[in-house]
Each structure stands twice: as structure tokens, then as C-alpha cells.
N, CA, C and O atoms as a Tinker XYZ file with bonds, in Angstrom:
   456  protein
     1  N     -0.408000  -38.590000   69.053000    73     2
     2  CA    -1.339000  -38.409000   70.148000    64     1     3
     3  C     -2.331000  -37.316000   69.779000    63     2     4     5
     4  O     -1.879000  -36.490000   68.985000    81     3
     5  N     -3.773000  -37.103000   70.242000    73     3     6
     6  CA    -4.643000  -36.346000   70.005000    64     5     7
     7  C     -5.293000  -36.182000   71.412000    63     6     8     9
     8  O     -5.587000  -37.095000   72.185000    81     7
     9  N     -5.477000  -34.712000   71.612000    73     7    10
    10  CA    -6.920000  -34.604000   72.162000    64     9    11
    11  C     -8.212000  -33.293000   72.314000    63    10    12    13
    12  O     -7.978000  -32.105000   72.092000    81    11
    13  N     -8.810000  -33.536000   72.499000    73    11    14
    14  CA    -9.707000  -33.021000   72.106000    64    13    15
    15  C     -9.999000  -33.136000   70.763000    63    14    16    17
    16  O    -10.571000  -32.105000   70.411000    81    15
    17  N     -9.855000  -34.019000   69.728000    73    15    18
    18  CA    -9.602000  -34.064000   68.006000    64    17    19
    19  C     -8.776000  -33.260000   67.556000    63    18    20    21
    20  O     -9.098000  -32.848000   66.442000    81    19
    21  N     -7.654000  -32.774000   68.027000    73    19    22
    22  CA    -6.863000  -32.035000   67.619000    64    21    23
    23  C     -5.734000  -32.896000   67.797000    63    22    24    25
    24  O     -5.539000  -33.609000   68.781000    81    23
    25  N     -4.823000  -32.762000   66.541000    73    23    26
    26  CA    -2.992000  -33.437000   66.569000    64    25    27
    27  C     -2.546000  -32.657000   68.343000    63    26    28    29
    28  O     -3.162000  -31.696000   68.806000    81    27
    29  N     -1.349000  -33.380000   69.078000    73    27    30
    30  CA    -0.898000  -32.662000   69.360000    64    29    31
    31  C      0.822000  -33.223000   69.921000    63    30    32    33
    32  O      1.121000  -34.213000   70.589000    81    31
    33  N      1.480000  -32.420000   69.483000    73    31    34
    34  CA     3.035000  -32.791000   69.092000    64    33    35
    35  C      3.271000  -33.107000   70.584000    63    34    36    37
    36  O      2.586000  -32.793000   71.557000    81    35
    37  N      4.740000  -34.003000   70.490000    73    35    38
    38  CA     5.333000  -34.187000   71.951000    64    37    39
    39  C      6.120000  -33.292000   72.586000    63    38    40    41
    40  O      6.483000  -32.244000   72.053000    81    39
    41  N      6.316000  -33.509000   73.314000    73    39    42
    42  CA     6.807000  -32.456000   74.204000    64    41    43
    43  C      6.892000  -32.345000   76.309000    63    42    44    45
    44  O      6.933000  -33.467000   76.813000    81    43
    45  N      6.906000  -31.625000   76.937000    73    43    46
    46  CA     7.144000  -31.952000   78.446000    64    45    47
    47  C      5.912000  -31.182000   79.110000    63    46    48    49
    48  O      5.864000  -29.972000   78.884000    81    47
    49  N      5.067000  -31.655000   79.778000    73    47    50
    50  CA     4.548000  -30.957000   80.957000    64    49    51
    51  C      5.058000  -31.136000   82.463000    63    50    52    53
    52  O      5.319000  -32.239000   82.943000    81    51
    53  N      5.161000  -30.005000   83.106000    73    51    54
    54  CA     5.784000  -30.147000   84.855000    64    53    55
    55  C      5.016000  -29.830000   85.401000    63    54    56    57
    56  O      4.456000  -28.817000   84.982000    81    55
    57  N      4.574000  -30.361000   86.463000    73    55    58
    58  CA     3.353000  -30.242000   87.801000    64    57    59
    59  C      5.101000  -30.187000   89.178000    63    58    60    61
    60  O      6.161000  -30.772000   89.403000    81    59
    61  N      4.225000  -29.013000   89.676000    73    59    62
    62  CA     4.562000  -28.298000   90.181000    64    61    63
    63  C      3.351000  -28.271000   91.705000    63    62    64    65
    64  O      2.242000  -27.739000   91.746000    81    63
    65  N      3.840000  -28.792000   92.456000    73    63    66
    66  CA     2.914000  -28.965000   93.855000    64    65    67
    67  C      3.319000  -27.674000   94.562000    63    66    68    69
    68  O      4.440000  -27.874000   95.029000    81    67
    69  N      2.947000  -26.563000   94.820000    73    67    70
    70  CA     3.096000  -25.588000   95.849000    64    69    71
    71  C      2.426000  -25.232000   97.069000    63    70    72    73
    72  O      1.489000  -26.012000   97.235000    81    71
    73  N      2.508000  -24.367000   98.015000    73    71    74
    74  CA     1.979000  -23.726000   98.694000    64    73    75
    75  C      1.188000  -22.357000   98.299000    63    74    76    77
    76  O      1.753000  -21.695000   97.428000    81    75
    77  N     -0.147000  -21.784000   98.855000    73    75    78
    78  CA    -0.796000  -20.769000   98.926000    64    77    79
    79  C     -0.035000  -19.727000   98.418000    63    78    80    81
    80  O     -0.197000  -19.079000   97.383000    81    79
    81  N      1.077000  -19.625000   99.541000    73    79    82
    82  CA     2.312000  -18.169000   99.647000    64    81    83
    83  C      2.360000  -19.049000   98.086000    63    82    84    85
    84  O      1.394000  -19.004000   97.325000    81    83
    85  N      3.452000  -19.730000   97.801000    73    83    86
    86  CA     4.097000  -19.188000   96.582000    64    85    87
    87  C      2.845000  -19.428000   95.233000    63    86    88    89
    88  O      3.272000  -19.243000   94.093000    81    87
    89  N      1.865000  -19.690000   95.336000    73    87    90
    90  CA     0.954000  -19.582000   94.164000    64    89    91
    91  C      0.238000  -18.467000   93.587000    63    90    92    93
    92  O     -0.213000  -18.181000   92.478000    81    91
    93  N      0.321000  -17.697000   95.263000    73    91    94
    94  CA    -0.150000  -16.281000   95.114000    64    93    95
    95  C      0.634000  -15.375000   94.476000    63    94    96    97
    96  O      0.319000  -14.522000   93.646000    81    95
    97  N      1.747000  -15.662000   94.974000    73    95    98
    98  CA     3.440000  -14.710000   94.539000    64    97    99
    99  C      3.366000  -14.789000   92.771000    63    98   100   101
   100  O      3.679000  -13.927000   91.950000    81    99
   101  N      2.787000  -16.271000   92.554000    73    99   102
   102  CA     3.199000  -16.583000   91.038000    64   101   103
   103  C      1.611000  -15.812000   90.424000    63   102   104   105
   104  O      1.563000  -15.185000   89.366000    81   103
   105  N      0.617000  -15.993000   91.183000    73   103   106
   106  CA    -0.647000  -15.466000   90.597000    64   105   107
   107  C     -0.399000  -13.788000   90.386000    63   106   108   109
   108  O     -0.554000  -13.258000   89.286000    81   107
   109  N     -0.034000  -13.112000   91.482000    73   107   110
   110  CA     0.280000  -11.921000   91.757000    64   109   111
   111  C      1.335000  -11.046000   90.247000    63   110   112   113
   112  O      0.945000   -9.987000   89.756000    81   111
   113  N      2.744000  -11.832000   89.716000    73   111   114
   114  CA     3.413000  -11.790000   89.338000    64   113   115
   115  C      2.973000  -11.687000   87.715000    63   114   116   117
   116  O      3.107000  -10.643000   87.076000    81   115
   117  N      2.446000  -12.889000   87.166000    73   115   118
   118  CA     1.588000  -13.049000   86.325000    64   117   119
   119  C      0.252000  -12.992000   86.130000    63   118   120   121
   120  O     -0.092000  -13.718000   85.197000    81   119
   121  N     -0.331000  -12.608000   86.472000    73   119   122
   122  CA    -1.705000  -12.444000   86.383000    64   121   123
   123  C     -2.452000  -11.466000   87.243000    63   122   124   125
   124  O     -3.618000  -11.707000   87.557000    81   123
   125  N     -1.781000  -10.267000   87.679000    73   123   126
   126  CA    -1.459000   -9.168000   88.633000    64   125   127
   127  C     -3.121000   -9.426000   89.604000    63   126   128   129
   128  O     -3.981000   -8.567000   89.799000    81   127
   129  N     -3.137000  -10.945000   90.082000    73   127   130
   130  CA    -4.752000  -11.121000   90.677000    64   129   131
   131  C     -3.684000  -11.183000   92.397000    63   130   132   133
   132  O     -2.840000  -12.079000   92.383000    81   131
   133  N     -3.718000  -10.557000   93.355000    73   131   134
   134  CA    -2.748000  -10.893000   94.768000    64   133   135
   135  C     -3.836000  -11.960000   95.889000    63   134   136   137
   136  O     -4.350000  -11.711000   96.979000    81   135
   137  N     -3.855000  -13.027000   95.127000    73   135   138
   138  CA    -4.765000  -14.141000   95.934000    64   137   139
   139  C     -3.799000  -15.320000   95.688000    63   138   140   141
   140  O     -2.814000  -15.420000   94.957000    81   139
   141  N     -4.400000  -16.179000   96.535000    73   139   142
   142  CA    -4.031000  -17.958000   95.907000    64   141   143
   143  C     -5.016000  -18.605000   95.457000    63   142   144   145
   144  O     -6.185000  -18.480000   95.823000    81   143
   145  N     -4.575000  -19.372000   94.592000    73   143   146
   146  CA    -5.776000  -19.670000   92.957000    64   145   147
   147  C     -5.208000  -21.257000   93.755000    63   146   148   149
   148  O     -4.342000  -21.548000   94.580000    81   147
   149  N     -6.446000  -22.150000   92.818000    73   147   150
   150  CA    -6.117000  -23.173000   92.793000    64   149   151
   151  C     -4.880000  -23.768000   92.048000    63   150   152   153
   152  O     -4.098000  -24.559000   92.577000    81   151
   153  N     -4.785000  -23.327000   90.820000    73   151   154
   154  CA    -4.360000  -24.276000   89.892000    64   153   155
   155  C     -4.006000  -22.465000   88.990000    63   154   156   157
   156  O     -4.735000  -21.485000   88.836000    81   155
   157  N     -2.540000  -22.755000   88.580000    73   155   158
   158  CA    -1.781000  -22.067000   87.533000    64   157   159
   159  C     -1.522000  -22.593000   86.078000    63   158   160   161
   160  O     -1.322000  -23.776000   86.355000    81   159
   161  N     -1.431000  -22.540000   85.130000    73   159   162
   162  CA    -1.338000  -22.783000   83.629000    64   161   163
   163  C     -0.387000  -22.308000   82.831000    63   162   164   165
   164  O     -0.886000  -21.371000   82.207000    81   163
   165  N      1.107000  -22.519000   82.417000    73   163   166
   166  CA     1.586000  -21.611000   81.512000    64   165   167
   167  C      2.360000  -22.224000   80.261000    63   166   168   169
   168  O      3.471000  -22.731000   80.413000    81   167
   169  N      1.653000  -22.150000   78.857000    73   167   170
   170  CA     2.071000  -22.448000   78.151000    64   169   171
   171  C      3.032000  -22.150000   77.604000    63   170   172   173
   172  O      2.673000  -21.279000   76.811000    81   171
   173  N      4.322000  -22.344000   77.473000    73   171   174
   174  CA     5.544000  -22.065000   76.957000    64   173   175
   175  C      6.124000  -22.759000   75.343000    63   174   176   177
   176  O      7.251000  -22.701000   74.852000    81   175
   177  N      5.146000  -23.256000   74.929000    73   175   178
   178  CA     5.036000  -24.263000   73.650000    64   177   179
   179  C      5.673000  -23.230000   72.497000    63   178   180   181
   180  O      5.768000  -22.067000   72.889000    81   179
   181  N      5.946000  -23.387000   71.670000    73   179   182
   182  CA     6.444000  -23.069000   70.295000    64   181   183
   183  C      5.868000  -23.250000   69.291000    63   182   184   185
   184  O      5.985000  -22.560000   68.278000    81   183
   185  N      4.874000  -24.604000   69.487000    73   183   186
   186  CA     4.612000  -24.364000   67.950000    64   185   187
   187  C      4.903000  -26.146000   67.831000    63   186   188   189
   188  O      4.215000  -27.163000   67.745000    81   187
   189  N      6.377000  -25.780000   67.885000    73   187   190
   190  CA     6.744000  -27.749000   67.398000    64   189   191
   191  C      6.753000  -28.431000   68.428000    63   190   192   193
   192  O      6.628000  -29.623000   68.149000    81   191
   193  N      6.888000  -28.137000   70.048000    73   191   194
   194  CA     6.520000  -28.859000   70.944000    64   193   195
   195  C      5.870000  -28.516000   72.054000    63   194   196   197
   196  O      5.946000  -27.371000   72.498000    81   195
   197  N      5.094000  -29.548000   72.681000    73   195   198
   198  CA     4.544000  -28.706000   73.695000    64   197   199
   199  C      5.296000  -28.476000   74.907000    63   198   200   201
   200  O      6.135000  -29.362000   75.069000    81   199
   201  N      5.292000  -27.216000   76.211000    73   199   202
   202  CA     6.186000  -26.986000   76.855000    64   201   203
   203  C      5.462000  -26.195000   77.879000    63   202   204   205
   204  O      5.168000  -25.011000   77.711000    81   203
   205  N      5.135000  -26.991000   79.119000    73   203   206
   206  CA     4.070000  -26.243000   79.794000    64   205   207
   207  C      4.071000  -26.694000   81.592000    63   206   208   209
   208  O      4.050000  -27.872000   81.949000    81   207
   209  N      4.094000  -25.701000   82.422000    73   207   210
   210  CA     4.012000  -25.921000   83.845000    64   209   211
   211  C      2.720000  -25.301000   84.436000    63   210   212   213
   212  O      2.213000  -24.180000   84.487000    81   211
   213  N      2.496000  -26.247000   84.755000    73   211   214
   214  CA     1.525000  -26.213000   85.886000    64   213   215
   215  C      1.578000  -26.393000   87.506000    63   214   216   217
   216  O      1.987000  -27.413000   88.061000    81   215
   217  N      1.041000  -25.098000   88.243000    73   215   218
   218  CA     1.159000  -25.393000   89.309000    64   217   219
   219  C     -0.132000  -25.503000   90.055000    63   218   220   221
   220  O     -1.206000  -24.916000   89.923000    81   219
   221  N      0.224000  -26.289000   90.755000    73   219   222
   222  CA    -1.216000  -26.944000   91.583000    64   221   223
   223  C     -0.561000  -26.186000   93.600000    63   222   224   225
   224  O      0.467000  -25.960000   94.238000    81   223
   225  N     -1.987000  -26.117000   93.716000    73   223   226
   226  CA    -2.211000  -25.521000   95.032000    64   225   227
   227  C     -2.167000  -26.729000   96.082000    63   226   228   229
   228  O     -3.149000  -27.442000   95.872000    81   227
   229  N     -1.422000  -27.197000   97.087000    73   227   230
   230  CA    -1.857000  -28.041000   97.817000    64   229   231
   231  C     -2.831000  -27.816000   99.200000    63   230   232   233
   232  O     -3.604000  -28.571000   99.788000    81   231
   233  N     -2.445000  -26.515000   99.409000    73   231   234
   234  CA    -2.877000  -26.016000  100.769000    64   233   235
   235  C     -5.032000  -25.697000  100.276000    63   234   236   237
   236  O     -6.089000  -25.853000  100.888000    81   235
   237  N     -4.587000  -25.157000   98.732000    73   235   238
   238  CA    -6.384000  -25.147000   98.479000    64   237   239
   239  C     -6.908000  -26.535000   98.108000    63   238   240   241
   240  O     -8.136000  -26.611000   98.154000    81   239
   241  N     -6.429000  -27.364000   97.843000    73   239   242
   242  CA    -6.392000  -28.570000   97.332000    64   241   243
   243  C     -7.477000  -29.006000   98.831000    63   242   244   245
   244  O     -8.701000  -29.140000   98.821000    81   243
   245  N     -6.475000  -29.158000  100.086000    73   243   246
   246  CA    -7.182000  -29.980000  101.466000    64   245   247
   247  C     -7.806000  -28.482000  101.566000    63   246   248   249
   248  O     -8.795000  -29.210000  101.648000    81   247
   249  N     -8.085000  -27.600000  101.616000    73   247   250
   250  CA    -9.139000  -26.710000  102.205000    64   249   251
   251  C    -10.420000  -26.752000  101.294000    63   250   252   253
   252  O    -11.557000  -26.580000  101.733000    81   251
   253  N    -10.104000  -27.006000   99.942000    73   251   254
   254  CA   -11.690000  -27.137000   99.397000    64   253   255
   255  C    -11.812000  -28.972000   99.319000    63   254   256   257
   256  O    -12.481000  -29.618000   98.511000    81   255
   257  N    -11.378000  -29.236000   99.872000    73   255   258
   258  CA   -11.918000  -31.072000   99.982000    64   257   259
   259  C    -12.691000  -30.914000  101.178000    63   258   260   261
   260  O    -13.830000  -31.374000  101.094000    81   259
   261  N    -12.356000  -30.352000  102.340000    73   259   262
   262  CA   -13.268000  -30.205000  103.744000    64   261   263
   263  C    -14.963000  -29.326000  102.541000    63   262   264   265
   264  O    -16.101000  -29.794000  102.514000    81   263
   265  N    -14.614000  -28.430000  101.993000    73   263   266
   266  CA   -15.465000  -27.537000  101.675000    64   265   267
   267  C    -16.568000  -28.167000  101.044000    63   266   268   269
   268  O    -17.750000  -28.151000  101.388000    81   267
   269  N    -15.924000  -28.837000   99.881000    73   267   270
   270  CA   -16.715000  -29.833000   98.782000    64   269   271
   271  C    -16.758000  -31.081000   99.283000    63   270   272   273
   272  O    -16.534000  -31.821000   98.325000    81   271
   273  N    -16.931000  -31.761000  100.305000    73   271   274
   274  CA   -16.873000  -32.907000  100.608000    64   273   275
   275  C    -16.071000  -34.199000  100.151000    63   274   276   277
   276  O    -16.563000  -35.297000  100.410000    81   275
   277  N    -14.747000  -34.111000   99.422000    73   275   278
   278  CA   -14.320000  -34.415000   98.334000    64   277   279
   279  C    -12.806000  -34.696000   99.382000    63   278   280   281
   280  O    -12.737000  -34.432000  100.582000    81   279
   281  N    -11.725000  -35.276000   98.547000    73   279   282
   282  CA   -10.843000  -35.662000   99.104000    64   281   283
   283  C     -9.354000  -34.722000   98.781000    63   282   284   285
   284  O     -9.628000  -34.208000   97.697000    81   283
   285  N     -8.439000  -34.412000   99.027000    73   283   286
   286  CA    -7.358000  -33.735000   98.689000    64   285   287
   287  C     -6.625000  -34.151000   97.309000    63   286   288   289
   288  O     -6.263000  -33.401000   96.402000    81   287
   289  N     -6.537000  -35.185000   97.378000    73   287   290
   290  CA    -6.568000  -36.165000   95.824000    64   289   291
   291  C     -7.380000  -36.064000   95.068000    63   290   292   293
   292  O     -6.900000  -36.246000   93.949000    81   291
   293  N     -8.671000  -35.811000   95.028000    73   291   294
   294  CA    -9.349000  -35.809000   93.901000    64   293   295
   295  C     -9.298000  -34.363000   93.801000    63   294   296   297
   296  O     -9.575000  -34.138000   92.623000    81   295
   297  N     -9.098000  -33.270000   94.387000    73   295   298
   298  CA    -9.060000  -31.597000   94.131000    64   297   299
   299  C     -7.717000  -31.575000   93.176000    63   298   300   301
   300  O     -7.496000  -30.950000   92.139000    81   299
   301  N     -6.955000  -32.444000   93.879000    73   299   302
   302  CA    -5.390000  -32.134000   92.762000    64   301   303
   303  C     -5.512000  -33.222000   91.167000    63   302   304   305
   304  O     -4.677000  -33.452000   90.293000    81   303
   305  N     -6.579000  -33.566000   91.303000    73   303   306
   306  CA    -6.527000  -34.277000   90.034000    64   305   307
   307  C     -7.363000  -33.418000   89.472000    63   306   308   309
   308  O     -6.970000  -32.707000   88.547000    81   307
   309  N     -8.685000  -33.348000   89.958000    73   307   310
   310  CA    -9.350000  -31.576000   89.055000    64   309   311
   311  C     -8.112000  -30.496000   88.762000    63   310   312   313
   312  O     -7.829000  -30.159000   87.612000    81   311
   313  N     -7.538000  -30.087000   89.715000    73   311   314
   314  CA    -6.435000  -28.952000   89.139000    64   313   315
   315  C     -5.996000  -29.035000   88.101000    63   314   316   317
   316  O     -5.694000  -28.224000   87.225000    81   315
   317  N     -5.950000  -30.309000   88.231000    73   315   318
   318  CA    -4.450000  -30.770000   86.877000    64   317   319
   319  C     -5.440000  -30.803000   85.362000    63   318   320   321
   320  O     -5.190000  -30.339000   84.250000    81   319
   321  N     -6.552000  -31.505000   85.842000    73   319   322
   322  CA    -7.188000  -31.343000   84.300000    64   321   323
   323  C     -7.820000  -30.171000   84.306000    63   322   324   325
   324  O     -8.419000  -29.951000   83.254000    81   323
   325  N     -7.912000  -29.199000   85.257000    73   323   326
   326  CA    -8.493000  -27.908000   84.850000    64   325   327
   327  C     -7.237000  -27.182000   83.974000    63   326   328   329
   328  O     -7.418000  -26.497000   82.967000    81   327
   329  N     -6.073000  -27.451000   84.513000    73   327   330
   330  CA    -4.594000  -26.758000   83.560000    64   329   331
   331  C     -4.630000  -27.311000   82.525000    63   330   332   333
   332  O     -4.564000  -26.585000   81.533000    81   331
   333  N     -4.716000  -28.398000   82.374000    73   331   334
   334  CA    -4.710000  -29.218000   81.136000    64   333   335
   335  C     -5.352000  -28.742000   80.151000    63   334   336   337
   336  O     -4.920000  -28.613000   79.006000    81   335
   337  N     -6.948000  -28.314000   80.753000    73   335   338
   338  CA    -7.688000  -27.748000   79.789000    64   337   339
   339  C     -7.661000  -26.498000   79.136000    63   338   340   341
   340  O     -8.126000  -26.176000   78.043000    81   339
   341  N     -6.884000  -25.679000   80.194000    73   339   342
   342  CA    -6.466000  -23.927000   79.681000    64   341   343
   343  C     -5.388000  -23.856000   78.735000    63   342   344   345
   344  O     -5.214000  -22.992000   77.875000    81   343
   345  N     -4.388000  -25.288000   79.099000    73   343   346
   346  CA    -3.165000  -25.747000   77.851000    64   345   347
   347  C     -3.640000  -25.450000   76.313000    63   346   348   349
   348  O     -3.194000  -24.802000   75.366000    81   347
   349  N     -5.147000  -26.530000   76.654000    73   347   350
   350  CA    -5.617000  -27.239000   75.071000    64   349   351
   351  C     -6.197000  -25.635000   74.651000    63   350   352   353
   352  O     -6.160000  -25.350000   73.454000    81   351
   353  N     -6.663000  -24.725000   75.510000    73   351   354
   354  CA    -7.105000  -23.546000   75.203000    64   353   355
   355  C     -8.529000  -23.215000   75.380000    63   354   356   357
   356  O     -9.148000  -22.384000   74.715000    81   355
   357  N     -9.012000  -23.970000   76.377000    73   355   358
   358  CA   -10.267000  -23.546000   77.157000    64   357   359
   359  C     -9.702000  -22.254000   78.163000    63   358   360   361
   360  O     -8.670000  -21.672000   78.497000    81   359
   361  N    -10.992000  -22.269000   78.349000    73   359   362
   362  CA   -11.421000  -20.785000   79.523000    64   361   363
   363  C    -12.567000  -20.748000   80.157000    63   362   364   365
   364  O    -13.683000  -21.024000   79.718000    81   363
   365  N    -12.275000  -20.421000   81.140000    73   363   366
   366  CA   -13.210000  -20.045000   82.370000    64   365   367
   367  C    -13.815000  -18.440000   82.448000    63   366   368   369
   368  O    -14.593000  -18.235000   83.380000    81   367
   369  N    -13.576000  -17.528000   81.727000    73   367   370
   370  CA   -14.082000  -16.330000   81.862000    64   369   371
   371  C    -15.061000  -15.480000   81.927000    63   370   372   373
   372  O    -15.201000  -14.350000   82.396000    81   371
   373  N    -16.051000  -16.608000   81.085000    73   371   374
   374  CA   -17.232000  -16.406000   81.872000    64   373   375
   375  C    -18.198000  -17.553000   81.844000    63   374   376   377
   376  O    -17.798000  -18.701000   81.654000    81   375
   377  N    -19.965000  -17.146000   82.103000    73   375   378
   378  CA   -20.581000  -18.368000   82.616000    64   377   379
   379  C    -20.595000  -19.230000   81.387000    63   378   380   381
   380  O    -20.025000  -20.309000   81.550000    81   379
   381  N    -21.031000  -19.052000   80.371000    73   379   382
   382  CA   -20.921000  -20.431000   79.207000    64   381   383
   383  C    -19.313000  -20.989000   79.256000    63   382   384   385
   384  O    -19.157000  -22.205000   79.139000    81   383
   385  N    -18.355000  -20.296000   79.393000    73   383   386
   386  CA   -17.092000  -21.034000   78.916000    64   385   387
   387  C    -16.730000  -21.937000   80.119000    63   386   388   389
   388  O    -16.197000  -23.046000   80.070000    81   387
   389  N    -17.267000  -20.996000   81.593000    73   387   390
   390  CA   -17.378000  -22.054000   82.729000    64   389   391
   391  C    -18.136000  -23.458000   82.718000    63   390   392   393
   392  O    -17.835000  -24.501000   83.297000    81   391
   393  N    -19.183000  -23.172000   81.906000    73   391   394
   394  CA   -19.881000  -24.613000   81.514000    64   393   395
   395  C    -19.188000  -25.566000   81.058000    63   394   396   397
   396  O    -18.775000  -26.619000   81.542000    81   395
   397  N    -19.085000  -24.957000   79.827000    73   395   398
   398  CA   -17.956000  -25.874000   79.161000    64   397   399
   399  C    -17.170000  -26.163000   79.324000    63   398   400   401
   400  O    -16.858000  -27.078000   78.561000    81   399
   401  N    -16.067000  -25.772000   80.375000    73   399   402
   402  CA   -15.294000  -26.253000   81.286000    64   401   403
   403  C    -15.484000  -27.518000   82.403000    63   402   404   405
   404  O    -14.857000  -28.527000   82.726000    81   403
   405  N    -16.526000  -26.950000   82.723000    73   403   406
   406  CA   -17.143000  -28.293000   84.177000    64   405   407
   407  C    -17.379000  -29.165000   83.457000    63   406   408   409
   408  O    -17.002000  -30.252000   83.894000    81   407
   409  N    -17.865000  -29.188000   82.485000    73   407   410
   410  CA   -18.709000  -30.170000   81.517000    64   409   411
   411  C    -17.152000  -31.464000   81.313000    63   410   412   413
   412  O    -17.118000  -32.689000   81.427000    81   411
   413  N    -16.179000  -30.549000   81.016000    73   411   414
   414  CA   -14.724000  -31.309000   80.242000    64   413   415
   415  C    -14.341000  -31.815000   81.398000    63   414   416   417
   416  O    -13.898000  -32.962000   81.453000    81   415
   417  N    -14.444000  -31.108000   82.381000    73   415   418
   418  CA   -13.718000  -31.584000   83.536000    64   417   419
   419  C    -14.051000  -32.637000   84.199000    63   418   420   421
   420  O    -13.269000  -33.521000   84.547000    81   419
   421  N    -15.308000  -32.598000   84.425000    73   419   422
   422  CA   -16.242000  -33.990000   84.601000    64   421   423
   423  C    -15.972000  -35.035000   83.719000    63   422   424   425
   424  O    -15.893000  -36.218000   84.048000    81   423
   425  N    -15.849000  -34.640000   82.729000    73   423   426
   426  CA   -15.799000  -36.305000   81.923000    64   425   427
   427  C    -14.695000  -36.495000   82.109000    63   426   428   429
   428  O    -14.469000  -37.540000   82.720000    81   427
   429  N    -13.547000  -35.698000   81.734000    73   427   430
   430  CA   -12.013000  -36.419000   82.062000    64   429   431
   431  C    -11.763000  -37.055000   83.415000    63   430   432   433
   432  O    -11.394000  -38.224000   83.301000    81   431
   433  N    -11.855000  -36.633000   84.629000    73   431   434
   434  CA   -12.089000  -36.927000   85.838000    64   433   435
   435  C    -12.704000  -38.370000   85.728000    63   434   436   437
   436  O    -11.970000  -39.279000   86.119000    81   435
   437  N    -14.304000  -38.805000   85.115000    73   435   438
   438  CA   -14.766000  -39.599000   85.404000    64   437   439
   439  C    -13.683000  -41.107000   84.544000    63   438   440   441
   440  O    -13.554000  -42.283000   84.883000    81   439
   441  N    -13.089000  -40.299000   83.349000    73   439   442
   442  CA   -12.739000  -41.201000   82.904000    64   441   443
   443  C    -10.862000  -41.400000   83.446000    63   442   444   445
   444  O    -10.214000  -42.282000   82.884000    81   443
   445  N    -10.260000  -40.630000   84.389000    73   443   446
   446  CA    -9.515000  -40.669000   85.370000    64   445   447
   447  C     -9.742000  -41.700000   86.522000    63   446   448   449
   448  O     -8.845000  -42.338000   87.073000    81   447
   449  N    -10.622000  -41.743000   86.708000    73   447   450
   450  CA   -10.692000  -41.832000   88.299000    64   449   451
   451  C    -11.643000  -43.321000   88.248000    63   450   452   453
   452  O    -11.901000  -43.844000   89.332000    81   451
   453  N    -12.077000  -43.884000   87.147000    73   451   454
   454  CA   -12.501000  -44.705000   87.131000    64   453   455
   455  C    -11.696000  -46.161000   86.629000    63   454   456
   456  O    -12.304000  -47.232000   86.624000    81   455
């Protein structure tokens, strides 16, 4: 399997549906930010396989679908390929890498959802 043109070995990803409270607890914990994030990322891989949980927000999920006009389902399918993408080793940290982010996210999505 490949993506992004890169090999990438087998291995398990877990999606993890939470609430606000516990995303914050986990944001807070790891990433000493005391908010609720959309979408969490943590690679636990080795090397020889991949090994990675992701947790997705449900409660921001339906609050930014009212926001973005968008549906609760399609926010948790962005989540998931926004984790996906911090897996492969993108970043959001600032405005170009945010580009390049929306940019990935959009196409996977389109080619998701179509």
C-alpha cells in the first residue's frame, strides 16, 4: 500500500468517537492546549508497523456543521482525513502548511465522498 508516494507498512488505526469533555482532557494532557479540538492524532508506529489513534470530536463535529453549513458526517470525515494527514506527517502550524493541508484535505474528501 502507498500514500502520498510513500511505501507504507501494515498495521492498525483506531477512531475513537468522543465527547468535548474527554477530547479536551486528552488535548489538555498531551498537548498542554485546555480546549476541545476537533480531531486528535497519535502516532504510536515503530518503524515496522503502523500504530495510531485518532480521536474525533463529535460534539464539534454537529456544532461546526450548523457553523459551516455542512453536515455532522461530512465534519467527521474531514477529522479523520485531517488525522490521517498529521499520521503521514503534515502540519497545520502555520499559514503555508495550513494550505497545504486544505489543499490535501479537499482532494481526499472529494475523492471520499464521491
Amino acid at each position: 500500500m502507498s500514500a502520498e508516494g510513500r511505501s507504507v507498512p501494515a498495521g492498525s488505526i483506531t477512531l475513537c468517537f468522543v465527547d468535548n469533555r474527554m477530547i479536551r482532557r486528552l488535548n489538555r494532557k498531551y498537548h498542554f492546549r485546555d480546549r476541545a479540538t476537533d480531531v486528535l492524532a497519535f502516532d504510536l508506529s515503530d518503524g515496522s508497523r503502523i500504530l495510531t489513534d485518532i480521536f474525533i470530536s463529535t460534539d464539534t463535529a454537529v456544532s461546526n456543521a450548523k457553523i459551516f453549513k455542512t453536515t455532522p458526517l461530512y465534519e467527521n470525515y474531514l477529522y479523520l482525513v485531517h488525522g490521517l494527514l498529521h499520521i503521514l506527517g503534515y502540519n497545520d502550524n502555520n499559514a503555508e502548511n495550513r494550505e497545504v493541508m486544505r489543499d490535501k484535505e479537499k482532494y481526499y474528501l472529494e475523492k471520499c465522498l464521491t
